[in-house]
C-alpha positions as CSV (number, residue, x, y, z in Angstrom):
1,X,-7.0,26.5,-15.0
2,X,-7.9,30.0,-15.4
3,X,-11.0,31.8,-14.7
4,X,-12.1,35.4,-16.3
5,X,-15.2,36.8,-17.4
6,X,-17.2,35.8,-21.1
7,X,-15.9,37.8,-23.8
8,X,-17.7,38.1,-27.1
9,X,-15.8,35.4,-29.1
10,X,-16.7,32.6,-26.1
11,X,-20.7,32.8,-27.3
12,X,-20.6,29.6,-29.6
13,X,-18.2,27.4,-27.6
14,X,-20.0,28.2,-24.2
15,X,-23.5,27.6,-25.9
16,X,-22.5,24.5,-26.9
17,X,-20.6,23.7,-23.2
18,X,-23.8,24.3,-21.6
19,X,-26.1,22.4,-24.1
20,X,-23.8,19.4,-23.5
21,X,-23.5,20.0,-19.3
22,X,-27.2,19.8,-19.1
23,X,-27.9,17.5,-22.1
24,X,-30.9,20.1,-23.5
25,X,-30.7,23.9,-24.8
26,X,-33.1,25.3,-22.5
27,X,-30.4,26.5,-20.0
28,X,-28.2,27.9,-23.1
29,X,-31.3,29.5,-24.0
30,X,-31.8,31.3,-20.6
31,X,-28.0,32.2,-20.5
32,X,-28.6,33.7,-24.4
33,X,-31.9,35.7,-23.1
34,X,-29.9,37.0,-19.8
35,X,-26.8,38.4,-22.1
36,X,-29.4,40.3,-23.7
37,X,-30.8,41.8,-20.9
38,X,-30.0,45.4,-19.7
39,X,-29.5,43.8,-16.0
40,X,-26.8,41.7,-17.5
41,X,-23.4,41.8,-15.7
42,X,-20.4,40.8,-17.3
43,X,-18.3,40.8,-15.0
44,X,-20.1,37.9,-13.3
45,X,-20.4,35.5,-16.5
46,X,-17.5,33.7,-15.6
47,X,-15.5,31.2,-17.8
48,X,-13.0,28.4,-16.9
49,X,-10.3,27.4,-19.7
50,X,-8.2,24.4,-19.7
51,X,-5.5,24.7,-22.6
52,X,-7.4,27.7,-23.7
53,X,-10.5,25.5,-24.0
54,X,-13.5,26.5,-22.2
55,X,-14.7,24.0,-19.6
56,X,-16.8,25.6,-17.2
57,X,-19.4,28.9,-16.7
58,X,-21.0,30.3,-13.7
59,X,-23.7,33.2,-14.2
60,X,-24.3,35.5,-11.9
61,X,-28.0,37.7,-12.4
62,X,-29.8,40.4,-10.0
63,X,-32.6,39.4,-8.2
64,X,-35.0,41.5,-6.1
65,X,-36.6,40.4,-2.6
66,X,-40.2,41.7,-3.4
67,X,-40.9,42.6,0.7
68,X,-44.2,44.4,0.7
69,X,-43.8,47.9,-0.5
70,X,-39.5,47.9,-0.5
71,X,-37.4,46.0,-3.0
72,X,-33.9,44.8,-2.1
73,X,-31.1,45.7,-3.9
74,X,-27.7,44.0,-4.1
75,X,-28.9,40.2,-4.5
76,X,-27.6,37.9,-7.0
77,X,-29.3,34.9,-8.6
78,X,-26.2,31.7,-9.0
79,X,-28.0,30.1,-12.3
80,X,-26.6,27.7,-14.2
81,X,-23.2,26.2,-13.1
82,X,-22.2,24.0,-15.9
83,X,-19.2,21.9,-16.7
84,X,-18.4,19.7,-19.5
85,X,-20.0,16.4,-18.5
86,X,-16.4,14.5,-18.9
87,X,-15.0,16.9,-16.7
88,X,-17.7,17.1,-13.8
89,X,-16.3,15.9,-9.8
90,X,-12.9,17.9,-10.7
91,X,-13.4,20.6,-8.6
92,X,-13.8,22.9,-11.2
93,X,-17.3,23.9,-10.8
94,X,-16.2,24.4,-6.7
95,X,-13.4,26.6,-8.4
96,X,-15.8,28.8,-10.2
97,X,-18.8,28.9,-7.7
98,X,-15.8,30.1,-4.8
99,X,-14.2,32.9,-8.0
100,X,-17.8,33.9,-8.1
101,X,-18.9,34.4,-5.2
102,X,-15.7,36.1,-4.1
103,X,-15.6,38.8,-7.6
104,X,-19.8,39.0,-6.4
105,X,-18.5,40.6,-3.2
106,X,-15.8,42.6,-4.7
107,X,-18.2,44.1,-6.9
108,X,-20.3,44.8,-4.0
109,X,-23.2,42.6,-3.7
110,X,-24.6,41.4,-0.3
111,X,-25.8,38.3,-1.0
112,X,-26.7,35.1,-3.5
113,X,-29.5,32.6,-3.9
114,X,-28.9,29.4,-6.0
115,X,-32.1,26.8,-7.1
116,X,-29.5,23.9,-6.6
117,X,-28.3,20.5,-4.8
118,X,-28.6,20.8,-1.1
119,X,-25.6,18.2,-0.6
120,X,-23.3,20.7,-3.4
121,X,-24.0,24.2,-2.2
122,X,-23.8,24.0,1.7
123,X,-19.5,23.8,1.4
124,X,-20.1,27.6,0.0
125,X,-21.5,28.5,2.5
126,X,-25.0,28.3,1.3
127,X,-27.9,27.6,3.9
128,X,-31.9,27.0,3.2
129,X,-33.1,30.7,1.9
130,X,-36.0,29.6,4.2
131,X,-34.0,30.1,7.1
132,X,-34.3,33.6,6.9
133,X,-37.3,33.8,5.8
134,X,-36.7,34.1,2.1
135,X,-38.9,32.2,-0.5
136,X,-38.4,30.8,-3.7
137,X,-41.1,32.1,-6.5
138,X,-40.3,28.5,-7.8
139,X,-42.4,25.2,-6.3
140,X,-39.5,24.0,-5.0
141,X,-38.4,22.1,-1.7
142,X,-37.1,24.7,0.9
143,X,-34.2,22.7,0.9
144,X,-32.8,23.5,-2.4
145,X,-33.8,27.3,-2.4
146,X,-30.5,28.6,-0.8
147,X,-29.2,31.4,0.1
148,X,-25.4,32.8,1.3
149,X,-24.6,36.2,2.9
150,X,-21.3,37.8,1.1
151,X,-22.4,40.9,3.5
152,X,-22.8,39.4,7.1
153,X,-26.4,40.6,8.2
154,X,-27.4,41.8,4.9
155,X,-30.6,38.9,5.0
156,X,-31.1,40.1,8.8
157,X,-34.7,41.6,8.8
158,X,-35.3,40.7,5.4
159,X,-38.3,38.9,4.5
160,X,-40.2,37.8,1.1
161,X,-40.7,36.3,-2.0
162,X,-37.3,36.2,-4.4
163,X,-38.0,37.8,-8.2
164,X,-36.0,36.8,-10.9
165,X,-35.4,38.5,-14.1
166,X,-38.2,37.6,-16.8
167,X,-36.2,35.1,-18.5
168,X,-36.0,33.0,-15.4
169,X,-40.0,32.3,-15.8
170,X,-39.6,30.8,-18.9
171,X,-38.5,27.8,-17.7
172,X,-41.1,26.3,-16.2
């Protein structure tokens, strides 16, 4: 299997690899609207490819921790994982989330929240975000707002409310 970043030409395929991992085109959508955005980083719109066929994405996106009057820079939002439904519980959605997180800290960031499965994300590393402090702007259970350092002590005296970017809120 190999892993790199989107390129151009992958637009169609992953659209529809995404539309068919979570059965609705709300979450291709989002991935469209984020592309788009200037805060868009392509180096962390990751692809796997299986016999050149793509298989698997991982999205990377800044987030800010809105604490009272500072803003935190350096976060990363993990939204969406997706892998072709017929391929899912093959390790290579572990194989992209552990490439991602890694190329997240080669690039410099200090840390990632992920809206996800509290029984998935914990063998990342991934603990409640609430555990430092750290809210989701989502009504979510604290649970399944996560958070993992890729900077040891970089959510250390950190507290606050999580802010996506704008395409984020059109999904609820």
């Amino acid at each position: 299997m190999e892993i790199r970043p989107e390129h151009i030409g992958d637009f169609s395929e992953l659209s529809e690899l995404i539309k068919s991992a979570f059965g609705t085109s709300e979450e291709a959508f989002l991935v469209e609207e984020l592309r788009n955005s200037t805060a868009f980083i392509t180096e962390l719109s990751l692809v796997a490819l299986v016999s050149g066929k793509i298989v698997g994405h991982i999205l990377f996106t800044p987030v800010d921790l809105q604490a009272g009057e500072t803003d935190t820079l350096g976060f990363l939002a993990l939204a969406p994982l997706s892998v072709l439904p017929e391929l899912q519980n093959r390790g290579i959605g572990s194989q992209l989330v552990k490439h991602g997180l890694n190329q997240a800290e080669q690039l410099g960031h200090s840390a990632v929240f992920v809206l996800g499965h509290p029984a998935y994300y914990p063998r990342f590393g991934f603990v409640p975000a609430s555990d430092f402090q750290i809210m989701s702007p989502f009504p979510v259970p604290d649970e399944s707002f996560l958070a993992r350092e890729l900077v040891p002590g970089s959510l250390s005296n950190v507290t606050g409310t999580i802010e996506y970017l704008p395409p984020f809120y059109k999904m609820e």
